[in-house]
KOLBAVEX-91297 format. One record per residue: residue in three letters; x, y, z of N, C-alpha, C in turn. Coordinates in steps of 0.02 Angstrom, whole numbers, plus 50000, padded with zeros to 5 digits. Example, Ala and Ser with C-alpha at 12.3 -4.5 7.8 and 13.67 -1.06 7.14 Angstrom:
REM residues 2
ALA506604971650390506154977550390506604983550390;SER506424988850354506844994750357506455000250394;
END
This chain:
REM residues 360
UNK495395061251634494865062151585494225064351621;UNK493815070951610493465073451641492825073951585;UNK492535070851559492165073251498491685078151512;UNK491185078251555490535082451590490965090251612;UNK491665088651632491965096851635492085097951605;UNK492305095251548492585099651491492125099051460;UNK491415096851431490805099651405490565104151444;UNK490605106751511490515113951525490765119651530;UNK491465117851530491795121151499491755126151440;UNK491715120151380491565123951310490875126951315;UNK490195122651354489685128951366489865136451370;UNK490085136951433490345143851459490485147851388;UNK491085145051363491645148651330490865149951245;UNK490645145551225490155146651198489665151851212;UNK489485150551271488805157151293489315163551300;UNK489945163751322490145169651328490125173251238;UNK490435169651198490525171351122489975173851108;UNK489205172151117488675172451084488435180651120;UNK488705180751177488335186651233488665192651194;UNK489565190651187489825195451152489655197351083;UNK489355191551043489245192650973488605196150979;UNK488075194451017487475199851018487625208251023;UNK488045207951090488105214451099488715218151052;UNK489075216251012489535218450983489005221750897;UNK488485216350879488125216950830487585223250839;UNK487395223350901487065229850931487105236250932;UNK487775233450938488515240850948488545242050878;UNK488675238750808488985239550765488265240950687;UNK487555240550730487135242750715486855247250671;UNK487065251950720487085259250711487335264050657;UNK488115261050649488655263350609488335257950558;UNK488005253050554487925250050499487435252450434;UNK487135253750481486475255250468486385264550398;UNK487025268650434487175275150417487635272450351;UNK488005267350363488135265450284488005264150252;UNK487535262150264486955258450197486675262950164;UNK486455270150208486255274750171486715278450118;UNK487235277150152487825281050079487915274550052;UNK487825268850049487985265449984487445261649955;UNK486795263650000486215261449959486205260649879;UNK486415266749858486215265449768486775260449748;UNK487145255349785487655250549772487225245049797;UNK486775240549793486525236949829486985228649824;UNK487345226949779487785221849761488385223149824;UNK488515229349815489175232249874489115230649930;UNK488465231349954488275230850026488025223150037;UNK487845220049983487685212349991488205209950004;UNK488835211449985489435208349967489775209350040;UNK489875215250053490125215550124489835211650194;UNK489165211750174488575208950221488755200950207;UNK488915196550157488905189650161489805188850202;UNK490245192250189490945191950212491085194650290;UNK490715197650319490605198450372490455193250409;UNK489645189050377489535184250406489995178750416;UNK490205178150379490555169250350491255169650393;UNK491465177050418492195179050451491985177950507;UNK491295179650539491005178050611490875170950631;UNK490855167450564490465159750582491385155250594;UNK491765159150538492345153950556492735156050617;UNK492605161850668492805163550685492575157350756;UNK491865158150770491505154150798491795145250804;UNK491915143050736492095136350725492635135050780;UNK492995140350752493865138050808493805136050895;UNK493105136850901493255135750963492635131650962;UNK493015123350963492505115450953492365115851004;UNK491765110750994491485105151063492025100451065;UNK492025099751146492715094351156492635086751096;UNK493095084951115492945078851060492425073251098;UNK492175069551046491545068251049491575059151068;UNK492265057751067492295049451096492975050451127;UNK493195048051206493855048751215494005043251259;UNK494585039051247494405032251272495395033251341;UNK495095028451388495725028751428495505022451455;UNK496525020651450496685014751450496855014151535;UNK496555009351538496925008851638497355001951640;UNK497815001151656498184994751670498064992951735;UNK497974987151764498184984851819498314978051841;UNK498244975151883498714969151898498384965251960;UNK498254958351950498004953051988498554948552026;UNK498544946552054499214942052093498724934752138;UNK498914929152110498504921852140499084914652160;UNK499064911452172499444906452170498944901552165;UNK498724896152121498284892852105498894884952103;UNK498324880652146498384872352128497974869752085;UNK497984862352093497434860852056496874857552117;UNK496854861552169496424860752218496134868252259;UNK496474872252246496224880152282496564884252220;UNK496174891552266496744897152243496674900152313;UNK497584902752302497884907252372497844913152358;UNK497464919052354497704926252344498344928252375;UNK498804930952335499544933552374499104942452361;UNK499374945652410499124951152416499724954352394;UNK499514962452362499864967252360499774973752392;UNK500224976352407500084979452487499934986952472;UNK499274987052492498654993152490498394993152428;UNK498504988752378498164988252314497224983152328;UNK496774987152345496204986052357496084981752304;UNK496074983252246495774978752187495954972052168;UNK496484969552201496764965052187496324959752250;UNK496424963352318495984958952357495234957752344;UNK494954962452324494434960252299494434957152233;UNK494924956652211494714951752153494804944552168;UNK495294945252197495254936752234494914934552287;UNK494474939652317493884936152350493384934452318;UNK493214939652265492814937052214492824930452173;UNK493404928552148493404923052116493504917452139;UNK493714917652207493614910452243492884911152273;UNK492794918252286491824916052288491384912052223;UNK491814914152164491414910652117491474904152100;UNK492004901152129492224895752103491954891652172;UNK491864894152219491604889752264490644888052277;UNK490534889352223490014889452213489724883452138;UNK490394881152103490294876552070490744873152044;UNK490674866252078491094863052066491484860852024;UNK491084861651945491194857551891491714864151871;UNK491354869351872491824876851849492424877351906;UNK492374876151959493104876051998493444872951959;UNK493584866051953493894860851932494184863851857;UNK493894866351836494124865451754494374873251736;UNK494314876851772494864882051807495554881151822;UNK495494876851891496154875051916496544871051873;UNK496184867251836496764862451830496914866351749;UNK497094871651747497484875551696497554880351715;UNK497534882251768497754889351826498234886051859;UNK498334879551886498614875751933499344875751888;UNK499244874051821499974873151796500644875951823;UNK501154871451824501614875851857501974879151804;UNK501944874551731502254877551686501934882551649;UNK502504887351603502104894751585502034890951498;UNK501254894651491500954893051433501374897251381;UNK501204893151326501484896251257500614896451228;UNK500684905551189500234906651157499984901351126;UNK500364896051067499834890351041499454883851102;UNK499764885551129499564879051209499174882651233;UNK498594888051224498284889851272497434889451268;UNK497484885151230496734884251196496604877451216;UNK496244874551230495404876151249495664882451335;UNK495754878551381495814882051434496184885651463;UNK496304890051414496514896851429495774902851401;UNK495534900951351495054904351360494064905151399;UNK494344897451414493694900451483494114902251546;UNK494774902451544494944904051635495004911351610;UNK495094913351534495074919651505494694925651551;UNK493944919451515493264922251524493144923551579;UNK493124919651617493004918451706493354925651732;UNK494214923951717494424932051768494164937251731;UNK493954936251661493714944851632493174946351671;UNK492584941551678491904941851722491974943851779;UNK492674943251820492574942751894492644953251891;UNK493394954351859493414961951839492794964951807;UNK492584964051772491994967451736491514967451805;UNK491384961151844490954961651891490964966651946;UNK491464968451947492004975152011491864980951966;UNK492134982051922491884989151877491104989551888;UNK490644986851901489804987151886489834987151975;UNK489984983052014489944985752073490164992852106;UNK490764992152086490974999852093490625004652062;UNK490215005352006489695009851960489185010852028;UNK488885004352048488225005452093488505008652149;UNK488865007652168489065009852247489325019852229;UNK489515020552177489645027152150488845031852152;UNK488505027952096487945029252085487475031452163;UNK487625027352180487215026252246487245033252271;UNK487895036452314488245039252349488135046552323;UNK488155045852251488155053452202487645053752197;UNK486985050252204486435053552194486135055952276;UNK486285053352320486265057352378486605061452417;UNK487395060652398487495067652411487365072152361;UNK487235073452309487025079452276486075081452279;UNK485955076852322485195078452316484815076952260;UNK484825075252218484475073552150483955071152151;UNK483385074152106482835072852119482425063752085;UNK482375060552143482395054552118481895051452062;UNK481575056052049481125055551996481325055651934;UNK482125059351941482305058851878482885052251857;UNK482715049551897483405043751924483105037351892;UNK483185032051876483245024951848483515021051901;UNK483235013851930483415010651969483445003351926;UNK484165000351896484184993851856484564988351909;UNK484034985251907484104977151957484224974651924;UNK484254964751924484584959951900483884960351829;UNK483384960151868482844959451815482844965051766;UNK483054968151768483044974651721483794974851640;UNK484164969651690484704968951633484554963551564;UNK484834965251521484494959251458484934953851478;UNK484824949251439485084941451453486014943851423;UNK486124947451391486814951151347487044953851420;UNK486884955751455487104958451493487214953451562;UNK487044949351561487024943351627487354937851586;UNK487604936251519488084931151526488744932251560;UNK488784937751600489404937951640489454931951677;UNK489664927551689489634921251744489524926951834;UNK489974928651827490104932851907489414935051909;UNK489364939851871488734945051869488044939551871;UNK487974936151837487304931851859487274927451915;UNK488044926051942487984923052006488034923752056;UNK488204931152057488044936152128487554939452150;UNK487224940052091486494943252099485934938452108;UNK485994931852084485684928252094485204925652160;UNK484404929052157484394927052251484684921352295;UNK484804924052329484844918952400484694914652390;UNK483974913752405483294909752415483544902052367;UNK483944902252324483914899052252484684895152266;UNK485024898652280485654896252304485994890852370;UNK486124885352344486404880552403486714882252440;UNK487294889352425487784892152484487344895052534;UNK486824897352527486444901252553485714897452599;UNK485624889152576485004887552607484994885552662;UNK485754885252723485574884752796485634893452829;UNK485574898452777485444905352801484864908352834;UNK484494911952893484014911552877483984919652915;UNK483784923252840483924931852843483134932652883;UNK483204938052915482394938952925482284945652877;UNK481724943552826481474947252802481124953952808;UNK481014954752889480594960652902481214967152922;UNK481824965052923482064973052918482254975452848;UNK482014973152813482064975852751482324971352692;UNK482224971252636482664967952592483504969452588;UNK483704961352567484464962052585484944962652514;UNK485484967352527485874968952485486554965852476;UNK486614963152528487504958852527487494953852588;UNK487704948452573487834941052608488474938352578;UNK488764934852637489254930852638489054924252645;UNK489334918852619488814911052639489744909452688;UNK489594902952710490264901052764490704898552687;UNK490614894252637491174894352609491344899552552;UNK491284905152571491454911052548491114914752508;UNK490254911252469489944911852423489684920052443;UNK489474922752387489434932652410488654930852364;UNK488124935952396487604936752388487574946252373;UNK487584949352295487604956452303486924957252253;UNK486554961352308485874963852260486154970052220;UNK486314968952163486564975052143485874979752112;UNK485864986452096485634991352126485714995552063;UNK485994996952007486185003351962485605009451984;UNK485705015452009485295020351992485785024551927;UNK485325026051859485535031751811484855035351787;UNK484975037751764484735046751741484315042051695;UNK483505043851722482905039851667483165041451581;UNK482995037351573483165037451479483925031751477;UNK484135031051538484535024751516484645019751512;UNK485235017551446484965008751467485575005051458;UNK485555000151495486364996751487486354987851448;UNK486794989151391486674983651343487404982351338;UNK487504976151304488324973151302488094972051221;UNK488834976251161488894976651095489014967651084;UNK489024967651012489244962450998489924959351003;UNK490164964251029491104963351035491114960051101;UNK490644961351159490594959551226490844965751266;UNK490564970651234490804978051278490284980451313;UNK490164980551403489594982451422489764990051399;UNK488974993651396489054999851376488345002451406;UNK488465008451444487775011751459487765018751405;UNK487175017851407486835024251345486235027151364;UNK486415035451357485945040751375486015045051315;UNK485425047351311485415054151247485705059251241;UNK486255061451316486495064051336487525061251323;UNK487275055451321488185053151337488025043751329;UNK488695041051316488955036151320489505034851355;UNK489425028451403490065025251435490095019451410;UNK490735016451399490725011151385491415007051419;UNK491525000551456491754996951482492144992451477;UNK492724990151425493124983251399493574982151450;UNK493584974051470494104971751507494474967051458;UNK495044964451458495494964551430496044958351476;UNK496024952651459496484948951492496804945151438;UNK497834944451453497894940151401498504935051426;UNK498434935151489499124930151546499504932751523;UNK499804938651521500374940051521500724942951583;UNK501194943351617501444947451674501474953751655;UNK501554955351723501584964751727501924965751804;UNK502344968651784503074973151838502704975451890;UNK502674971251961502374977052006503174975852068;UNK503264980352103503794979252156503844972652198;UNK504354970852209504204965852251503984967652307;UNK504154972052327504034975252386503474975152434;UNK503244977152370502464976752387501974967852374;UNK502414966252363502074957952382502344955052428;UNK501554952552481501604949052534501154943452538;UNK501624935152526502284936552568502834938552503;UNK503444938552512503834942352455504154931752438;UNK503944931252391504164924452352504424926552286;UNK505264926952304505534926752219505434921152158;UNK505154913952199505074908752140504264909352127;UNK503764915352158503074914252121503154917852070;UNK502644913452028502574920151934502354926651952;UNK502604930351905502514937651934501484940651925;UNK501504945251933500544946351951500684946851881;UNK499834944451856499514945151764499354953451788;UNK499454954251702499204961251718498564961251662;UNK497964968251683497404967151603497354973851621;UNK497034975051569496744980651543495874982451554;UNK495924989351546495204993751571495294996051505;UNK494764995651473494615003351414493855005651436;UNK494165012651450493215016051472493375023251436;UNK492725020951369492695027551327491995029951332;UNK492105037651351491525039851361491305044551277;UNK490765046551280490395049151218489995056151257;UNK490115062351254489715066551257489385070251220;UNK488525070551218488365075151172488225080951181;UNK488715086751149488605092451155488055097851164;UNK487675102351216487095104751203487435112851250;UNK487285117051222487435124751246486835124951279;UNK486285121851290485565124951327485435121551371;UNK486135118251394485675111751467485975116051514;UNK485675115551565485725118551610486355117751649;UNK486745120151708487065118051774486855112551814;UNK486065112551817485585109951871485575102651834;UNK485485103351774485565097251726485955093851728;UNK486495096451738487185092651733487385088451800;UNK487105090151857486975085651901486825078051902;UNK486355076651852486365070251832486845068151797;UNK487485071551754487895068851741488705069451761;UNK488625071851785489215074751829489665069451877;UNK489325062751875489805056151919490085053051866;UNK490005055251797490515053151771491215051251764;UNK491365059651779491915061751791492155058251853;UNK491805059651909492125056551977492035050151966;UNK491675043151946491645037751927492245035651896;UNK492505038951845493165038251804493785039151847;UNK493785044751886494465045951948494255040651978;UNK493785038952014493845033752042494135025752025;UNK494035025251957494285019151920495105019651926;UNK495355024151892496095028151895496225025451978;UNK495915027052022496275026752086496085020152092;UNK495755015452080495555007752091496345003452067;UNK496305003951980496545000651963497195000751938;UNK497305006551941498095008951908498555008551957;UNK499145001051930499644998451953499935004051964;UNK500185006651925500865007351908500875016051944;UNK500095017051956499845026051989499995022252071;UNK499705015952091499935013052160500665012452195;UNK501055010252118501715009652119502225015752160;UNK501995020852125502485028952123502035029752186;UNK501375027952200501275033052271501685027252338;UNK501505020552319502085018052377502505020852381;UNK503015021852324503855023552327503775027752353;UNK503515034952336503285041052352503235041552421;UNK502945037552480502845035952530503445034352561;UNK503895029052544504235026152569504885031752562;UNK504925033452509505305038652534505305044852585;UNK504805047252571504475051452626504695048152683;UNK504375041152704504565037252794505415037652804;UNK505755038052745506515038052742506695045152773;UNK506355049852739506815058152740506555057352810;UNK505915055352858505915056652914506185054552965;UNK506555050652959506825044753000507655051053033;UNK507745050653099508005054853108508895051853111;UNK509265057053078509905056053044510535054453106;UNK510845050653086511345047353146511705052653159;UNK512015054853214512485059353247513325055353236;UNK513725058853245514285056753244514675058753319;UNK514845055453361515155056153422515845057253402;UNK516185060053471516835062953461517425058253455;UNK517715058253406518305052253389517925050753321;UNK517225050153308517485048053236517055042053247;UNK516785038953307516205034753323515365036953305;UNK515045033053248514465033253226513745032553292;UNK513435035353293512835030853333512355028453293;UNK512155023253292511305019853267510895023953311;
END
């Protein structure tokens, strides 16, 4: 899903139609013009041809839309934990980035409060598998908790995008928006994760035998010793934007230009990843939960913005591949196999010695 290319796309294909419709009307002028004089004393005749002309040019025009105007893509992917009712173990899946960071994240969060550890685990810890009516009260704050920790990774990953795309493309920072913790509404910080990573230092117990020196600059990321994470997060977007969470609990950023919008999606259910790829490989652990991404973007169509313009929106697109390559199991899945076969075809093929004897 590319939305910013394929709204320039249809630019192009638009300005080309209009360049041709000028000069074709220019062309057809002339000869128009010499008919009118022979059918002047018909003035109904020539109205009549003159409105059917038009209306054949305008539908002609129609057929070729602005891309569609909301397009939403679904990302699946997959977490893997082994939880007591005293820790959680991240089991890793092998080269799946998102998964390790999600379980550093959430034992960063949980080690940061006690009362919320506790009442976590001890319905994460279960060894037995819940039935949809058994999953209430606590299934929906351990709900909440892993949706916060994901939602918190999608908004980090945004800044660190953001960051990167506005300096390599040079962009003029004047036209840029810089949204800190203080800049978000209170809708937007009931994330648990999100208000407790951003949260200063200074304020935090993991953090009060730390002692940063302030004079090389203000600090953007800390580790405390029992695992607690300190992230100044950072949004730069294109002035005129602003990032608010709907009443559904959908963060969503909005520009006059476009809409993104962000749903995470957890419901304990499993999801198929190889064994293969889990280390260590335990056939009696439950298999990884899998959740859901929905990120629908909104573009609004304009034939007169510029190339130069589109610079400010143009990390869309790469923001979105980037999600695709974060979180999609099952895109991780086929490139392991993909791999592993490949290490197979290269592996060099046994000879057969004389008699009929194999070599390894």
């Amino acid at each position: 899903m590319q939305p910013i290319a394929q709204h320039q796309k249809w630019r192009r294909e638009v300005r080309e139609i209009l360049i041709v419709a000028i000069l074709a009307s220019a062309g057809i002028g002339l000869p128009t013009n010499a008919a009118f004089e022979l059918l002047k004393s018909d003035i109904l005749l020539v109205c009549l041809i003159g409105l059917a002309l038009t209306l054949l040019s305008f539908s002609i025009l129609l057929r070729l839309r602005a891309p569609s105007q909301a397009t939403t893509l679904r990302l699946r992917g997959a977490i893997s934990f082994d939880a007591s009712p005293e820790k959680i173990s991240p089991v890793r899946i092998v080269g799946y980035k998102f998964n390790d960071e999600f379980c550093e994240h959430l034992t960063a969060l949980l080690a940061e409060n006690a009362a919320l550890k506790k009442r976590f685990l001890a319905y994460a810890g279960k060894k037995e598998v819940s039935l949809p009516n058994d999953r209430k009260p606590g299934f929906e704050f351990n709900k909440e908790i892993i949706e916060s920790v994901i939602e918190f990774l999608l908004i980090n990953e945004l800044d660190l995008h953001l960051n990167s795309y506005f300096v390599e493309n040079e962009v003029d920072t004047t036209k840029v928006r810089e949204f800190g913790r203080n800049d978000l509404p209170k809708e937007v910080l009931s994330n648990k994760a999100l208000d407790l990573f951003t949260k200063d230092y200074a304020e935090r117990e993991s953090f009060i035998n730390e002692n940063f020196d302030d004079s090389f600059g203000e600090l953007y990321y800390a580790t405390g010793d029992n695992g607690a994470i300190y992230n100044r997060i950072s949004i730069e977007l294109p002035e005129d934007s602003t990032i608010t969470r709907t009443k559904d609990g959908i963060l969503r950023v909005c520009h006059p230009s476009f809409e993104l919008s962000l749903e995470v999606e957890f419901k304990e259910t499993s999801t198929y990843v190889d064994f293969e790829l889990m280390d260590p490989v335990d056939f009696d652990r439950k298999p990884p939960y899998g959740f859901l991404v929905r990120v629908t973007t909104k573009v609004r169509s304009s034939i007169f913005r510029s190339a130069k313009e589109d610079d400010l929106y143009a990390w869309l697109d790469s923001y979105i591949a980037t999600l695709q390559s974060l979180i999609c199991i099952d895109t991780h899945s086929k490139k392991y196999d993909s791999q592993l076969r490949a290490f197979m075809a290269s592996r060099p093929r046994s000879r057969k010695k004389k008699g009929g004897a194999q070599s390894l």
